[in-house]
VMD Tcl script that draws the C-alpha trace (Angstrom):
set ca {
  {104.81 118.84 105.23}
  {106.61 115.29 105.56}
  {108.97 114.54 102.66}
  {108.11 112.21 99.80}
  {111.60 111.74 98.97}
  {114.88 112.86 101.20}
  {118.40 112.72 99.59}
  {121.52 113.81 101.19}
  {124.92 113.71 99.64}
  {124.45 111.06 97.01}
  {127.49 110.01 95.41}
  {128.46 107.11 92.70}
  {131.21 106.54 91.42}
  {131.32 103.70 88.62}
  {134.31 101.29 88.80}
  {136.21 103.07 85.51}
  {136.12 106.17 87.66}
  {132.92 107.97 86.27}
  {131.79 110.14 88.76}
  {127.85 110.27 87.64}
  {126.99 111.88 90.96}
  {128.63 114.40 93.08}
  {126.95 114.19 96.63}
  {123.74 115.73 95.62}
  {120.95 117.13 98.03}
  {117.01 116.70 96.91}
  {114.21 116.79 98.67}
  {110.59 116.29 97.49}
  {107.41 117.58 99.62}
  {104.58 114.94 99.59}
  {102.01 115.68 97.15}
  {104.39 117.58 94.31}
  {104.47 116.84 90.97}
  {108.32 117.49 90.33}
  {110.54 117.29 87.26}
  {113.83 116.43 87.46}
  {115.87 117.79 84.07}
  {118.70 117.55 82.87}
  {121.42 116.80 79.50}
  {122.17 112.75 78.27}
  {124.41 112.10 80.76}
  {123.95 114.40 83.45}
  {123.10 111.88 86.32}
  {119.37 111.24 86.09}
  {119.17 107.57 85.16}
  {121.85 106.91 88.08}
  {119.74 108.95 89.98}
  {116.42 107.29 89.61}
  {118.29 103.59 89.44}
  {119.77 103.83 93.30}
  {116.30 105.45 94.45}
  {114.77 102.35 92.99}
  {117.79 99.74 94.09}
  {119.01 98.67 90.60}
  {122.21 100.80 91.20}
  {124.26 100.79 94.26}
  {125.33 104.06 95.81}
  {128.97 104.93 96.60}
  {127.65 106.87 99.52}
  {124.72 109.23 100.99}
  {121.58 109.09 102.02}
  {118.00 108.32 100.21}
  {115.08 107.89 102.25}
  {111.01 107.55 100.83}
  {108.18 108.79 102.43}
  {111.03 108.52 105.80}
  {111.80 105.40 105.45}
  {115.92 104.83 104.65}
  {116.54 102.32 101.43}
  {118.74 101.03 103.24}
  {117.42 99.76 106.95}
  {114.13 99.01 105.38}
  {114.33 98.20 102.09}
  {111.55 96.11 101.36}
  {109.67 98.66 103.18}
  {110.38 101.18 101.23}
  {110.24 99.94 98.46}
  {106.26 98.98 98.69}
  {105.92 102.87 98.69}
  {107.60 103.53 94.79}
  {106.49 103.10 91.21}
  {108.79 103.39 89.05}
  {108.03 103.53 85.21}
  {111.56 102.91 83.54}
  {112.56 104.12 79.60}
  {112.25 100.06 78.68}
  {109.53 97.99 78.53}
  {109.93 95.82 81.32}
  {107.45 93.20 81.24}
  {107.56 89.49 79.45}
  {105.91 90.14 75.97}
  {104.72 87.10 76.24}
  {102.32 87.50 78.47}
  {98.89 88.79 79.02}
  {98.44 92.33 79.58}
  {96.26 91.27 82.37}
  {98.71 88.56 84.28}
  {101.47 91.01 84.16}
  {99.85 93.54 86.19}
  {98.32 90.98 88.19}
  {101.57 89.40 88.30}
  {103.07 92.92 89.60}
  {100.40 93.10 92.37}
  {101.40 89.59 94.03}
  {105.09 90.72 94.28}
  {103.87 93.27 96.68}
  {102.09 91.19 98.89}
  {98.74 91.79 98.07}
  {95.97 89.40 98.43}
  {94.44 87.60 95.45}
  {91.41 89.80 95.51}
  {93.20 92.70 95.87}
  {95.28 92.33 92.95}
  {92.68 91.62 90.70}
  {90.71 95.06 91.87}
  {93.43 97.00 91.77}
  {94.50 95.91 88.31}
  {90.71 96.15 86.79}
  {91.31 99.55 88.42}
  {93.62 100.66 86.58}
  {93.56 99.54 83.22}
  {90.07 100.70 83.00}
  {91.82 104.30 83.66}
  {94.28 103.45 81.34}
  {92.04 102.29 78.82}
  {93.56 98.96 78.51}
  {91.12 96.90 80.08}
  {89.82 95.75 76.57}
  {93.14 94.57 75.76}
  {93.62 92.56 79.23}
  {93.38 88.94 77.15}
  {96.38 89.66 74.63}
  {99.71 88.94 74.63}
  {101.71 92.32 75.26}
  {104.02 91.84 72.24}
  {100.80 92.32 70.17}
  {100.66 96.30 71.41}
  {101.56 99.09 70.11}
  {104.65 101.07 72.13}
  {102.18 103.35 73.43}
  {99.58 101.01 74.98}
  {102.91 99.15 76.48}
  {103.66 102.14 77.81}
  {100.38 102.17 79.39}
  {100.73 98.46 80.68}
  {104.26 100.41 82.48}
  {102.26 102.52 84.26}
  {100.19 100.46 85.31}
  {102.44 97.92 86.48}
  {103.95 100.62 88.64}
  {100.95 101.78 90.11}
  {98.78 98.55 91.08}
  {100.27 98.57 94.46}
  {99.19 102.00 94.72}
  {102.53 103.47 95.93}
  {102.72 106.94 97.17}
  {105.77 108.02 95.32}
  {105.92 107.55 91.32}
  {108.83 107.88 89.72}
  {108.18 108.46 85.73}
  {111.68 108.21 83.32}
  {110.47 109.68 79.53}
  {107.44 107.87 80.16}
  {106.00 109.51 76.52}
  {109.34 108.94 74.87}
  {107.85 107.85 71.33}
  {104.02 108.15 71.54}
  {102.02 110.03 69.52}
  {100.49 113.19 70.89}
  {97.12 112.40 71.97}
  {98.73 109.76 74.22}
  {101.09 111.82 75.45}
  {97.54 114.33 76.29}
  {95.77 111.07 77.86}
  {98.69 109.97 80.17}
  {99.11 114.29 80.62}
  {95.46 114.10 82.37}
  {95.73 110.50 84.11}
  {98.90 111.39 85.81}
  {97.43 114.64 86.77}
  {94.58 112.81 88.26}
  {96.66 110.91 90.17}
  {98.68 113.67 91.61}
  {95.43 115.09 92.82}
  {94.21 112.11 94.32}
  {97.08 112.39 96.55}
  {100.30 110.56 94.37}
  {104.02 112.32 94.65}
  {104.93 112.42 90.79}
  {108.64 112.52 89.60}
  {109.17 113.29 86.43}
  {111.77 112.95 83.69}
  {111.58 114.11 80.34}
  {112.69 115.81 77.30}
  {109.99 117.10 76.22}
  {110.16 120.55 78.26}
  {106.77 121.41 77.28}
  {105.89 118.33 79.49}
  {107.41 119.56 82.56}
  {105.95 122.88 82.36}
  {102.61 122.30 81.59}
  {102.73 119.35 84.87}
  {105.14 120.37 87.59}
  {104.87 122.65 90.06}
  {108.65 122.11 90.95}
  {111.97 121.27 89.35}
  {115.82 120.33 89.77}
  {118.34 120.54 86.89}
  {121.20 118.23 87.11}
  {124.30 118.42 85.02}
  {127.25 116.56 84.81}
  {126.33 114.85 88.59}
  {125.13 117.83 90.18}
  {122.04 119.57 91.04}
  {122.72 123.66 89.59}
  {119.21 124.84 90.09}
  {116.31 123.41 92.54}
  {113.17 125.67 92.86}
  {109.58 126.24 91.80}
  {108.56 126.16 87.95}
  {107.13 129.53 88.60}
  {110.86 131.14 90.08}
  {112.31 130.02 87.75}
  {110.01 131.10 84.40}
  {110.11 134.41 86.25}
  {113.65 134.84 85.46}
  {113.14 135.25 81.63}
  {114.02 138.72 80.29}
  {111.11 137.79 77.39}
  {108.12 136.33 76.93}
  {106.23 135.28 73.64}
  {102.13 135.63 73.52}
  {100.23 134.04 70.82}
  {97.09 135.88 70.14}
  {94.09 133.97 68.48}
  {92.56 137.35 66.81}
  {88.75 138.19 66.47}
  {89.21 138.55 62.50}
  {91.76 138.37 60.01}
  {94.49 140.28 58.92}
  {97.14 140.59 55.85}
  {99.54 142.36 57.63}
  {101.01 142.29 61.36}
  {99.89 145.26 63.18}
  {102.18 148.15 63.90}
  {102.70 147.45 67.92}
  {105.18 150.61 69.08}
  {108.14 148.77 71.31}
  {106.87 145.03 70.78}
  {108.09 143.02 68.20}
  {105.27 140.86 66.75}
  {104.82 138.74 63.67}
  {101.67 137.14 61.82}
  {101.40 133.19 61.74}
  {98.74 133.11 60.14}
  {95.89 135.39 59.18}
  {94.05 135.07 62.78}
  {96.86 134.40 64.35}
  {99.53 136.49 66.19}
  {102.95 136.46 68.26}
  {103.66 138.94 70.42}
  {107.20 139.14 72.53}
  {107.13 141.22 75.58}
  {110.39 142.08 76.87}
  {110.19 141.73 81.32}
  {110.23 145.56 81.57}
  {107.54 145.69 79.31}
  {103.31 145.70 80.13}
  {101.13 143.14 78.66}
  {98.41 145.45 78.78}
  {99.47 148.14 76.82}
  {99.37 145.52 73.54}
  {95.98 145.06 74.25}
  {95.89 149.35 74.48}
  {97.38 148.82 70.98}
  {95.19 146.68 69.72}
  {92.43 148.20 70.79}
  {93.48 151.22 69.08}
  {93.96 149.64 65.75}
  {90.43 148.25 66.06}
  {91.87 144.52 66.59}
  {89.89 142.31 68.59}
  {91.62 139.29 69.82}
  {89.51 135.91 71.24}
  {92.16 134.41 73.63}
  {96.00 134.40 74.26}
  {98.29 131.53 75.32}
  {102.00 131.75 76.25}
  {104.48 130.16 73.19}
  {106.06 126.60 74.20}
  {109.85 126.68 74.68}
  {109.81 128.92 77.72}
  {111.48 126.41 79.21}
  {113.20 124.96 77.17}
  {114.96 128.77 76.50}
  {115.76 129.28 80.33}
  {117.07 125.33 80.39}
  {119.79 126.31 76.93}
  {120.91 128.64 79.25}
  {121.34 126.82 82.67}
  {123.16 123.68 80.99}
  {126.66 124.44 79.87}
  {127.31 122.35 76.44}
  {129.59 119.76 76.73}
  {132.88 120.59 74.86}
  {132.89 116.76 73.12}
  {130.32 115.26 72.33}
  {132.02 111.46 72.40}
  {132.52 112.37 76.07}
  {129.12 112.91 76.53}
  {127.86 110.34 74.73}
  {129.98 107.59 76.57}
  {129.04 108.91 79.76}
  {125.34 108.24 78.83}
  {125.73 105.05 77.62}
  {127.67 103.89 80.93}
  {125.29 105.49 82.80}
  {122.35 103.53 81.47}
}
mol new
graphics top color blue
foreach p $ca { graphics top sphere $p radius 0.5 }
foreach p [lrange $ca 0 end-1] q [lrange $ca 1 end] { graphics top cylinder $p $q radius 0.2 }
display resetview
């Protein structure tokens, strides 16, 4: 399988002598949908800036889809959407020019654009809102004009930084099944994000990045593998007043039909079900608890000693 995105040694060094990136190796199969993590300040924004030309690498190689950023930029360049933290787009303006707008910068024809961005702000349910000004949005239809923008070229490679930074959830759920669409129609997805939850529910890779280099680079199923516990909820056939007395597990009671169960990795899943069973406790469905991640993630990242160090390194980096 050809490689959506091919970096080799990346390096920057900023001119006060920040070294945001330490020669870093990533590669990303066509077709993924990959998250790349990390801490404020850990390299991702530098990262995601030289893939998309608004920073200048030190040295190293980045190449999309094959094609090197730096023989054939403009090439390249036609294959990437990029959907940035900051709205990026002259308020000013209609929602429809601006993506119509984006289209022309690419080269495409007149009728092309105008298909292409019908296309998809009908998907992004913005296609009512094509006659207003953008400054009259709220930050989560702007953040759907973003996306857009980035994708009415149809590139093959999107590149997503916190793009649900702010919105409310059932955005967050709506962009959650468009972007998953997309990926199956075919787009390479890179995602940022803090909200772990995100990147495990969508990517079937991942890379961690702290403090300019890569520390972990494998599939999201490795690496939830590697935790020594799991939580369970279990959505229970009736009520209880009291959690049930599981021998070995540890388990509390949410809520009267609800329960959590943590099941250590040496442990069997289906002897709390024996349990249950035997305590005449029907249960309806079972989900794994949110935060696996964001538990195995804690542990990867080493804090940073001070935090004004940290926080300074972010701020240059952006």
């Amino acid at each position: 399988m050809s490689k959506a995105l091919f970096i080799h040694k990346l390096s920057k060094t900023y001119s006060g002598g920040l070294e945001a990136l330490k020669g870093i190796d990533l590669e990303v199969e066509e077709g993924d949908f990959f998250a790349l993590l990390g801490p404020n300040g850990a390299g991702k924004t530098t990262t995601i800036g030289i893939i998309s030309s608004l920073v200048t690498k030190t040295s190293g190689e980045v190449k999309i889809l094959g094609i090197d950023i730096d023989e054939n930029h403009s090439i390249a360049k036609r294959q990437l959407g990029v959907v940035g933290q900051e709205v990026n787009f002259n308020q000013f303006e209609k929602v429809g020019d601006i993506i119509r707008h984006q289209a022309g910068y690419h080269g495409l024809s007149y009728k092309q654009a105008l298909q292409n961005a019908e296309y998809f702000m009908k998907k992004l349910d913005i296609w009512d809102r094509r006659n207003e000004k953008a400054r009259t949005l709220s930050g989560g239809m702007k953040r759907r004009v973003m996306v857009a923008k980035a994708l009415v070229n149809r590139p093959k490679l999107l590149i997503l930084d916190e793009p649900t930074a702010g919105v409310d959830i059932e955005l967050r759920r709506s962009l959650w099944d468009f972007l998953t669409e997309m990926n199956l129609e075919g787009v390479t997805i890179i995602l940022t994000t803090h909200y772990l939850e995100e990147a495990e529910r969508l990517c079937r890779n991942i890379a961690i990045i702290d403090k300019g280099a890569i520390i972990e680079n494998t599939s999201m199923q490795k690496l939830l593998a590697r935790l020594e516990k799991e939580t369970f909820v279990l959505d229970l056939e009736s009520s209880l007043n009291e959690a049930p007395p599981l021998k070995d597990f540890e388990c509390k009671l949410d809520n009267p039909s609800q329960l959590t169960v943590t099941v250590k990795k040496e442990q069997e899943l289906n002897i709390v079900f024996e349990e249950l069973s035997k305590l005449g406790v029907g249960v309806l469905s079972m989900r794994n608890e949110t935060g696996r991640l964001e538990e195995l993630f804690l542990n990867l990242v080493e804090p940073d000693p001070d935090p004004d160090t940290l926080e300074s390194l972010d701020k240059e980096i952006e």
